[in-house]
C-alpha positions as a Markdown table, in Angstrom:
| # | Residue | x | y | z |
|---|---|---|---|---|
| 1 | Unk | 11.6 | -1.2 | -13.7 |
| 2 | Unk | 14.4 | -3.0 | -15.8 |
| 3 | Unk | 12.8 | -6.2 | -17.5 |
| 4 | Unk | 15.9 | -8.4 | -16.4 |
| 5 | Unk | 14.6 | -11.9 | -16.0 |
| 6 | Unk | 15.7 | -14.2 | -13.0 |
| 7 | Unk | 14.7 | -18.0 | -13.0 |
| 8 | Unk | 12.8 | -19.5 | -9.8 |
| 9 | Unk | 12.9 | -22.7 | -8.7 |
| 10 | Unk | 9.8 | -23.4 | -6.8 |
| 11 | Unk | 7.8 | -27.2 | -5.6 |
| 12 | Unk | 4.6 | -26.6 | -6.7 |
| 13 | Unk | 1.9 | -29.4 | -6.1 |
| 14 | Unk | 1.1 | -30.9 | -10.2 |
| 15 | Unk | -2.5 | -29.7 | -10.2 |
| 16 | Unk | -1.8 | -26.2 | -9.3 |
| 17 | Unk | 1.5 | -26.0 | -12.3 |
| 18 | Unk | -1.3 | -27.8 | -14.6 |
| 19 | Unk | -3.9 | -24.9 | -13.5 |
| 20 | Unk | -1.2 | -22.5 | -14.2 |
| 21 | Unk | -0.2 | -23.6 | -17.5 |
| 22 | Unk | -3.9 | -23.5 | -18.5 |
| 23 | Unk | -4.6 | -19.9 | -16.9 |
| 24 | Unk | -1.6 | -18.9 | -18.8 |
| 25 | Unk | -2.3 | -20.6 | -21.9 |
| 26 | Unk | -5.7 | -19.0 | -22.0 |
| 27 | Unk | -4.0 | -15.2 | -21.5 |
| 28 | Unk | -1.9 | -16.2 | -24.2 |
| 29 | Unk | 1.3 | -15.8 | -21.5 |
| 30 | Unk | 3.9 | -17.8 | -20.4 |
| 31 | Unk | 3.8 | -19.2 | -16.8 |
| 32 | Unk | 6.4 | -17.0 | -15.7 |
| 33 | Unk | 4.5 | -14.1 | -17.2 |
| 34 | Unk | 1.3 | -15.3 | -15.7 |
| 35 | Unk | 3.2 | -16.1 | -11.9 |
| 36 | Unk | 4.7 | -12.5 | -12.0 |
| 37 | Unk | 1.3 | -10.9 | -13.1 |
| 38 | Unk | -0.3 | -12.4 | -10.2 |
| 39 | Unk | 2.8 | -11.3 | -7.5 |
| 40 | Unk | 2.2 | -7.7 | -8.7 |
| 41 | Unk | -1.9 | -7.7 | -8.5 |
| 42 | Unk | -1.4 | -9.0 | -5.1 |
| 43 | Unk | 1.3 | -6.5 | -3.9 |
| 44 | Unk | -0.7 | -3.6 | -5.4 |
| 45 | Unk | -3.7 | -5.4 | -3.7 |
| 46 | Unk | -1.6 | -5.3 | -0.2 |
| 47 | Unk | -0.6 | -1.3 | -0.7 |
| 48 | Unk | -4.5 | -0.3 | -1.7 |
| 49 | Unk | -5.3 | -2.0 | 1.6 |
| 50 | Unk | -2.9 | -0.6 | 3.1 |
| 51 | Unk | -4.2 | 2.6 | 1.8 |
| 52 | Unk | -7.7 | 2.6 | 2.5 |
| 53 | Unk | -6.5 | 1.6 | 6.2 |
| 54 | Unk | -4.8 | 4.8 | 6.4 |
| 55 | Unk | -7.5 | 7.6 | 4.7 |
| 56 | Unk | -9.9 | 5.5 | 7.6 |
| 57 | Unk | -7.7 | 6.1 | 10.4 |
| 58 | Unk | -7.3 | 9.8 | 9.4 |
| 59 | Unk | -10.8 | 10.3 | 9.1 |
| 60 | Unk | -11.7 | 8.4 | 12.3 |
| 61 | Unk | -9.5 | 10.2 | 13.8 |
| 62 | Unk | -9.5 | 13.9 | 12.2 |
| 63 | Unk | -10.5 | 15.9 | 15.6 |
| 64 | Unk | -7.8 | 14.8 | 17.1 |
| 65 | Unk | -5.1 | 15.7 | 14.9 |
| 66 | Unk | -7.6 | 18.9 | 14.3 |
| 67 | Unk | -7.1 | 19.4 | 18.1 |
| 68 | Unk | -3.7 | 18.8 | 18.0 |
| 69 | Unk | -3.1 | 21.5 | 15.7 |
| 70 | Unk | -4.8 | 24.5 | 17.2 |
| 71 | Unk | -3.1 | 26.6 | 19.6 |
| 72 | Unk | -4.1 | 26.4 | 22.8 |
| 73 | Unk | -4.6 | 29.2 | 24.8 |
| 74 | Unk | -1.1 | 30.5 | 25.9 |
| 75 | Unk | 0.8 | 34.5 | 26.1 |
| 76 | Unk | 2.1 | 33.3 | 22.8 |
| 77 | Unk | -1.0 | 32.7 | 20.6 |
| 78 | Unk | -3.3 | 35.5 | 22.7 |
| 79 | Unk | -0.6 | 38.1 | 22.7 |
| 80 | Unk | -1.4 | 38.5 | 26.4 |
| 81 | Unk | 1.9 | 39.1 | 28.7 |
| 82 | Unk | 4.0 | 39.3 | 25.8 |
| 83 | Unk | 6.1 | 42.9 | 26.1 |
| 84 | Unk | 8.4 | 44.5 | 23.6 |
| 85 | Unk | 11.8 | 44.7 | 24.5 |
């Protein structure tokens, strides 16, 4: 990821920029810093949800797709009616 910076211009009520100048302050960060660390903890929150929504389904679900997968009983998979040329 290139580290080009981009300024935002964003109304923010005065007690939540004070809160985020102290949080920062306190991490030894800038705001900006601080803003963008939180953006990416919650996007990487979002894709681990997103994630353990997905390995649920699959297991939930697992004899079906087993199901899905097995051959069923046809002249192709039992080698029944099937004649050589």
């Amino acid at each position: 990821m290139a580290n080009t910076r981009k300024q935002l211009g964003a109304r923010i009520p005065e007690d939540v920029v004070r809160l985020a100048g102290q949080r920062a302050a306190d991490r030894n960060m800038s705001v900006g810093d601080y803003i963008a660390d939180l953006v990416r903890a919650d996007a990487e929150g979002l894709r681990q949800r997103a994630m353990s929504s997905a390995e649920r389904f699959l297991a939930d679900h697992q004899a079906l797709f087993d199901e899905a997968e097995t051959p069923a009983s046809s002249p192709e998979s039992t080698g029944k009616g099937i004649r050589a040329a």
